[in-house]
Backbone as CSV, one residue per row, in Angstrom:
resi,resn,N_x,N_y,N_z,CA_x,CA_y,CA_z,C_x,C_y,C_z
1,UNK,-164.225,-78.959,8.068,-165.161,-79.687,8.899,-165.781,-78.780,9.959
2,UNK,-164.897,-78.090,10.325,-165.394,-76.963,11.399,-166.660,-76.303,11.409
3,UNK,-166.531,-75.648,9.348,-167.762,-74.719,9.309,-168.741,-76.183,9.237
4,UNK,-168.787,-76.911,8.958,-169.914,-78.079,8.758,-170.310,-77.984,9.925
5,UNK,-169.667,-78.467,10.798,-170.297,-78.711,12.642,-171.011,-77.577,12.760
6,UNK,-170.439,-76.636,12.679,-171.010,-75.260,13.552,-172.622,-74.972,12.742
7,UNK,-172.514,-75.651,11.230,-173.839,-75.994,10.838,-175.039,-76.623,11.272
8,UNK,-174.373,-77.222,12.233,-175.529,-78.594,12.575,-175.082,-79.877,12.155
9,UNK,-173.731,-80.295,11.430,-173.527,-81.570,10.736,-172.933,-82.133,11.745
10,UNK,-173.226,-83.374,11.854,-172.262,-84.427,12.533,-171.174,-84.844,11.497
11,UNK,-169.808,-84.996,11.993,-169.263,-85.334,11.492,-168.503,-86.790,12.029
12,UNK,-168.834,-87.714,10.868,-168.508,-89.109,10.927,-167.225,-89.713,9.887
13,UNK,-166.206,-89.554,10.889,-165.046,-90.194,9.944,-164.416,-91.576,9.946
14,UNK,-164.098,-91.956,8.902,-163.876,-93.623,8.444,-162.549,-94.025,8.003
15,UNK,-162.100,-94.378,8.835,-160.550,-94.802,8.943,-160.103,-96.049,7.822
16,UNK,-160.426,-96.198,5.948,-160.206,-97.263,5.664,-159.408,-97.650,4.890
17,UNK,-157.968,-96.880,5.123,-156.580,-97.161,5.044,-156.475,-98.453,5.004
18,UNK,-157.114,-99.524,5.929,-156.177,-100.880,5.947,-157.307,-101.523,5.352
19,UNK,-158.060,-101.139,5.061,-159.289,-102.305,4.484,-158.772,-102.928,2.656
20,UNK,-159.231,-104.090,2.640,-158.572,-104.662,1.697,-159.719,-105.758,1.499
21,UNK,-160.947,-105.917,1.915,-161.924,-106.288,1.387,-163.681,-105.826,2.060
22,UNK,-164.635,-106.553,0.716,-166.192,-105.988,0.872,-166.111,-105.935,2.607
23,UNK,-165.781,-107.508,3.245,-166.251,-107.709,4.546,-165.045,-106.201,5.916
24,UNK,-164.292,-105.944,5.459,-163.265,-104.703,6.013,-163.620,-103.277,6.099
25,UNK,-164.390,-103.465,4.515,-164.536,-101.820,4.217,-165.895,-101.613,5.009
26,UNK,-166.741,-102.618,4.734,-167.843,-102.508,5.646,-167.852,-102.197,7.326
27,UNK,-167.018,-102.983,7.472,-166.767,-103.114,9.393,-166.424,-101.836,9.508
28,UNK,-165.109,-101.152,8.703,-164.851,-99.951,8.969,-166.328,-98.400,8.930
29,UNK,-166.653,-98.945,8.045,-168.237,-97.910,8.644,-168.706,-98.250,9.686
30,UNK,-169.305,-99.526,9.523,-170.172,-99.451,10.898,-169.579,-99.338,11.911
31,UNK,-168.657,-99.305,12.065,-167.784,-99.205,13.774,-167.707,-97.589,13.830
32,UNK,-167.840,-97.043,13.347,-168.365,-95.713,13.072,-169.529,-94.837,13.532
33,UNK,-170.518,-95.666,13.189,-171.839,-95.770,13.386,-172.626,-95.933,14.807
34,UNK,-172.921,-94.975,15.566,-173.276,-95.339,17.419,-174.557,-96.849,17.808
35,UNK,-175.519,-96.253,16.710,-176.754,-97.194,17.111,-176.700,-98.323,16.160
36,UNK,-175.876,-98.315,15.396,-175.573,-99.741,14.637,-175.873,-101.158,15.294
37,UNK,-177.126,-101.734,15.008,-177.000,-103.400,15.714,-175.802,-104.040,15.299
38,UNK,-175.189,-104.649,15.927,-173.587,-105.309,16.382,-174.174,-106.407,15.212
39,UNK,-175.130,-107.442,14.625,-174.625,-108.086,13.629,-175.180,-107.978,12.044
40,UNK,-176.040,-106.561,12.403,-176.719,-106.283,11.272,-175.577,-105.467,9.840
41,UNK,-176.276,-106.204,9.138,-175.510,-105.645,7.781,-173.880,-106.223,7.764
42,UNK,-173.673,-107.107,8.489,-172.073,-107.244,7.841,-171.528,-107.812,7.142
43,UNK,-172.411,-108.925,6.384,-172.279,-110.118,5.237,-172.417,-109.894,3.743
44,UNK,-173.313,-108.773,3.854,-173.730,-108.249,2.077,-173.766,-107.282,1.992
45,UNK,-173.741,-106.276,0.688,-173.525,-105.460,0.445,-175.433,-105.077,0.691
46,UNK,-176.389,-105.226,0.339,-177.829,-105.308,0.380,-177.923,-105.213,1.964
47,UNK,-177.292,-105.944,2.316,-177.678,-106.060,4.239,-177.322,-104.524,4.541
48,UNK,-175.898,-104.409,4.022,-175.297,-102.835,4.640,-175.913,-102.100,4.234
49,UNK,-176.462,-102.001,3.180,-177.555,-100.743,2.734,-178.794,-100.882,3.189
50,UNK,-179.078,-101.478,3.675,-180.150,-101.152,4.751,-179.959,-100.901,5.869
51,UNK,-178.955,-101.290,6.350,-178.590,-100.247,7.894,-177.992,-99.168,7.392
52,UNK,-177.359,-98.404,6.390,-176.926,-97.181,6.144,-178.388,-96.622,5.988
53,UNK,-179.661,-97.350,5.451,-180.406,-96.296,4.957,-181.050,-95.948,6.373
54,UNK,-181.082,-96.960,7.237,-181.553,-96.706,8.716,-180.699,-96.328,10.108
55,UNK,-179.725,-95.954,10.415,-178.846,-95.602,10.830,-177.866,-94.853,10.443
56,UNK,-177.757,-94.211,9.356,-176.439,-93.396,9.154,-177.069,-92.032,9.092
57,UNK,-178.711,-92.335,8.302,-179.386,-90.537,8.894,-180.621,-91.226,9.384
58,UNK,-180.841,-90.107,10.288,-182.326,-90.587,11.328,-182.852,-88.994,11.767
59,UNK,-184.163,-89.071,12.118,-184.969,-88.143,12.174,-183.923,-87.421,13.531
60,UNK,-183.308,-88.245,14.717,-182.130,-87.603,15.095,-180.875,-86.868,14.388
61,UNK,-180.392,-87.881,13.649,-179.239,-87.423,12.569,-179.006,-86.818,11.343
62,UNK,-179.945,-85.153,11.397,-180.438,-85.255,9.898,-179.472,-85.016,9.112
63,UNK,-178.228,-84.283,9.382,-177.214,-84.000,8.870,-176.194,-84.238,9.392
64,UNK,-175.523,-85.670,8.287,-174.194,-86.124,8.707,-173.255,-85.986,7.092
65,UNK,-171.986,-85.954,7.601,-171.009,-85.754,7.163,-169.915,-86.637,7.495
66,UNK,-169.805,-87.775,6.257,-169.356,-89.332,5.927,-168.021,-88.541,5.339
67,UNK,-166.096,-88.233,6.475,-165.172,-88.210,5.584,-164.549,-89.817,5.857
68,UNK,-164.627,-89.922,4.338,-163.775,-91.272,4.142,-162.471,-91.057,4.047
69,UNK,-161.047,-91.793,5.218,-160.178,-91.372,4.739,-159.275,-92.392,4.347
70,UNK,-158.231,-92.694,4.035,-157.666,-93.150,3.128,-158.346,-94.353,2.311
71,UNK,-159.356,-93.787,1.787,-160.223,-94.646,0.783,-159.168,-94.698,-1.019
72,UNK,-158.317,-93.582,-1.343,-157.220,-94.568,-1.868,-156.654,-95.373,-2.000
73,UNK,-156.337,-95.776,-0.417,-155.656,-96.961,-0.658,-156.314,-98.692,-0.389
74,UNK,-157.357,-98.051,-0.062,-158.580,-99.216,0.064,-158.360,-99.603,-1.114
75,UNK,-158.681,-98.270,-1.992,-159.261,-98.715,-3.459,-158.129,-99.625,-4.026
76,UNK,-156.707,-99.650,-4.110,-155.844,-100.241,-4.464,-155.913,-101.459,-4.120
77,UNK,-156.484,-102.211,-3.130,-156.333,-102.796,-2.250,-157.737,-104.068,-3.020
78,UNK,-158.867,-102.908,-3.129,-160.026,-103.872,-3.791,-160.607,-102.556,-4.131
79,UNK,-160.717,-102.263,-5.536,-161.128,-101.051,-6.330,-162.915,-101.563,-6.528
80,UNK,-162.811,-102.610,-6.645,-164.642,-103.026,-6.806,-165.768,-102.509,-5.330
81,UNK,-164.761,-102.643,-4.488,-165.607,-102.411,-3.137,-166.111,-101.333,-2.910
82,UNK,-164.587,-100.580,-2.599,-164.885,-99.087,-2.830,-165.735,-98.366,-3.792
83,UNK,-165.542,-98.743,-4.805,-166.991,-98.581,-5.712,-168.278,-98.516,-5.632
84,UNK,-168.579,-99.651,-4.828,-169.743,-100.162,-4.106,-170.471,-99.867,-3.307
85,UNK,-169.247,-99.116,-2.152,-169.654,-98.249,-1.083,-170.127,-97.113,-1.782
86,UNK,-169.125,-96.353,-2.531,-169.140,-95.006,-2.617,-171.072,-94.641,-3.837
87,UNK,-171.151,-95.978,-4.424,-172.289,-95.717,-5.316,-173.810,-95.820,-4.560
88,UNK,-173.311,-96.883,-3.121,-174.365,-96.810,-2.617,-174.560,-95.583,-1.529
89,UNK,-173.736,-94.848,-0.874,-173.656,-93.600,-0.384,-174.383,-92.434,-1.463
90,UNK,-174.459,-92.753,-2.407,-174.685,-91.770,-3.611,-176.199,-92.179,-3.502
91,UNK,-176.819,-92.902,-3.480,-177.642,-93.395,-3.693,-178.380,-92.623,-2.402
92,UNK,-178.165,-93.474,-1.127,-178.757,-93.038,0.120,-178.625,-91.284,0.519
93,UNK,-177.326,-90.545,-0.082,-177.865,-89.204,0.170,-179.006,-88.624,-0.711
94,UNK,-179.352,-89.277,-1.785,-180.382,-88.755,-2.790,-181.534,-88.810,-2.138
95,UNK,-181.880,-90.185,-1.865,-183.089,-90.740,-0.730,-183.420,-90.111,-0.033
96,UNK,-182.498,-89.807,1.361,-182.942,-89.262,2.520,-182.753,-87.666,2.080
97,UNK,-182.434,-86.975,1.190,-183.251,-85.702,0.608,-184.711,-85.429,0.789
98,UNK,-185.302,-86.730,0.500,-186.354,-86.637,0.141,-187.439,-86.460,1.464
99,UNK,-186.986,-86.643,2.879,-187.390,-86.734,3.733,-186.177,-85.042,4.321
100,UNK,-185.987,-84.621,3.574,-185.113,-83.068,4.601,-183.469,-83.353,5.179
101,UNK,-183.397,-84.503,4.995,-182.226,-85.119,5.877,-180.781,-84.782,4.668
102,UNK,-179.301,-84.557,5.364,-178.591,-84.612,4.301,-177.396,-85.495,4.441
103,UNK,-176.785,-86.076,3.830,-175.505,-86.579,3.815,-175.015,-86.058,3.052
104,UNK,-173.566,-85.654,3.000,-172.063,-85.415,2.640,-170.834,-86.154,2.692
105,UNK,-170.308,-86.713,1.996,-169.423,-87.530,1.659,-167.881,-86.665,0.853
106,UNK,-167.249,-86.778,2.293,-166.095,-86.227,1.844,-164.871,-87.367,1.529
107,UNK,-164.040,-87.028,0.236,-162.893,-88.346,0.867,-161.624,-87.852,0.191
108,UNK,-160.953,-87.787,1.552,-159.508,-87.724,1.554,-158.378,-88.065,0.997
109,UNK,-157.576,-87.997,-0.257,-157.066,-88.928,-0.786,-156.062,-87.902,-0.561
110,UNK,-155.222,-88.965,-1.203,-153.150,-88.237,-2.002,-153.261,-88.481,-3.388
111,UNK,-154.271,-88.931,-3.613,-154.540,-89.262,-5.025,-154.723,-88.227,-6.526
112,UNK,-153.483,-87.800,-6.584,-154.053,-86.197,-7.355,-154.935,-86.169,-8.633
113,UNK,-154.984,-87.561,-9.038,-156.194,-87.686,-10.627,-157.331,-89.139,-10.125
114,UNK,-157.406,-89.024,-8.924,-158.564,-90.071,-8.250,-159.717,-89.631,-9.470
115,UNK,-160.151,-90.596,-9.858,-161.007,-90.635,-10.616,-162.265,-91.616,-10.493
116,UNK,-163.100,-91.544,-9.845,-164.334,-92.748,-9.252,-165.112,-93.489,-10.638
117,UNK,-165.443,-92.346,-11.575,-166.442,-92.921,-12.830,-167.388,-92.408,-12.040
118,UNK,-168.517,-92.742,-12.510,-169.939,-92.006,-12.462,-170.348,-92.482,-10.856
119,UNK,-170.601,-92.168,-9.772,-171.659,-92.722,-8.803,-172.857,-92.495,-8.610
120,UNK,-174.189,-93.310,-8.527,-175.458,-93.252,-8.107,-175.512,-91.981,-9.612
121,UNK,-174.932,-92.306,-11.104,-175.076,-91.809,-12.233,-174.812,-90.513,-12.098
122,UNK,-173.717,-89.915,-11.608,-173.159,-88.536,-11.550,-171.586,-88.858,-11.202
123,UNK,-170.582,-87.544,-11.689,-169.471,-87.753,-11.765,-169.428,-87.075,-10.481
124,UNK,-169.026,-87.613,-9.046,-168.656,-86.610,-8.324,-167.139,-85.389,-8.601
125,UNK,-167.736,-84.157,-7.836,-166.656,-83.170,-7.935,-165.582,-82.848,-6.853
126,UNK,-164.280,-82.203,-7.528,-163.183,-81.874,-6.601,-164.024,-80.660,-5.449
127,UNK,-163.196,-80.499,-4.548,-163.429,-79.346,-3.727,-163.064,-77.929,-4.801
128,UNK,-163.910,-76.778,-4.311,-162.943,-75.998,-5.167,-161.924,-75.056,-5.356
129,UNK,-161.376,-76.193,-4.081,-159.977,-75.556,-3.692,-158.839,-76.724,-4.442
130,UNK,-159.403,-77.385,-4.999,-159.040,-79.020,-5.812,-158.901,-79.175,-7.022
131,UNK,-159.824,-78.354,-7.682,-160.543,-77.873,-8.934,-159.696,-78.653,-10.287
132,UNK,-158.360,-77.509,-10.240,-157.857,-77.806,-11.360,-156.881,-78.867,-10.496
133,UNK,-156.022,-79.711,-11.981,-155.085,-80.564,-10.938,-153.968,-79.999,-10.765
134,UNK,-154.001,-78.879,-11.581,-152.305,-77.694,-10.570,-152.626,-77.388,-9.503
135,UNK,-153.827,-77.484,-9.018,-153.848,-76.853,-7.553,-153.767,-78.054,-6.300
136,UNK,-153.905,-79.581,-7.022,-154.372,-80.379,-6.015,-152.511,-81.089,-6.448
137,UNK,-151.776,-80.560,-7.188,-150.435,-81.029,-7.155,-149.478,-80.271,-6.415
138,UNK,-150.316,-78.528,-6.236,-149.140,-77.780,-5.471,-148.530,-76.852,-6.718
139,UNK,-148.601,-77.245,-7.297,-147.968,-76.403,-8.830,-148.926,-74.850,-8.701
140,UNK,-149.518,-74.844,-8.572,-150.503,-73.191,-8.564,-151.584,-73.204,-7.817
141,UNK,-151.444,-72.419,-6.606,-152.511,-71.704,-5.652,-153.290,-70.961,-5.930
142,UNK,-154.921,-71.458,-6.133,-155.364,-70.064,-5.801,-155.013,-69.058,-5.109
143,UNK,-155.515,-67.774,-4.927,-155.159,-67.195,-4.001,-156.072,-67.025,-3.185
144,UNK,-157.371,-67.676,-3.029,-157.811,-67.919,-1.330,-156.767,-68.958,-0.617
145,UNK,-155.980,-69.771,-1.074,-155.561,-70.673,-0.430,-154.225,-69.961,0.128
146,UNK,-153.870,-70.176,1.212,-152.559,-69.540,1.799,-152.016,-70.793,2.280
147,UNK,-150.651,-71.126,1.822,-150.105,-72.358,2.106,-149.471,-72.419,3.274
């Protein structure tokens, strides 16, 4: 995250360990979020994507950096949601490309074969310090990685 900041990225992290539904996982972003209107977007999934597409990057915010963290166990919790989020995040960093702006979506798991399926029609990728799953089990280090 460090080298990100020192980039210019804001970094915006999402605490949604305890979330266990659409209306949870949502709150947990926007409480996140500084200029978020207090009742916009919290009922539908359509509502929230329009305040993500208007508040999460802004001609202020051109580069943010969304780590989701314990979005594992969200997913256990309600695997459809998380889905939902993560396809429409896929979606909105494509968009605001198009205007110079970037989002990054990092997410934190313990999950060593997390597997999403396709989002916004692409398979997202491991870090590639993650790569193979001997490395994200501990079984074999690269050797940039010093444990």
């Amino acid at each position: 995250m460090t080298d990100l900041a020192s980039l210019g990225y804001e970094v915006v992290e999402v605490d949604a360990a305890s979330c266990d539904s659409a209306d949870s996982l949502r709150d947990a972003v926007i409480g996140t979020i500084d200029d978020w209107p207090a009742d916009h977007g919290r009922g539908s999934w359509p509502g929230f994507n329009d305040g993500l597409m208007d508040y999460l990057l802004t001609a202020e915010h051109p580069l943010v950096v969304l780590v989701l963290k314990g979005l594992d166990q969200a997913r256990r919790k309600d695997e459809a949601s998380v889905l939902v989020l993560l396809d429409l995040l896929a979606a909105i960093a494509r968009w605001h490309l198009l205007f110079g702006r970037r989002l990054i979506c990092l997410i934190e798991t313990d999950e060593t074969e997390l597997d999403t399926g396709e989002l916004g029609g692409e398979r997202p990728g491991w870090s590639r310090h993650e790569f193979r799953l001997a490395h994200r089990t501990g079984e074999r280090l690269p050797p940039w990685i010093t444990p």
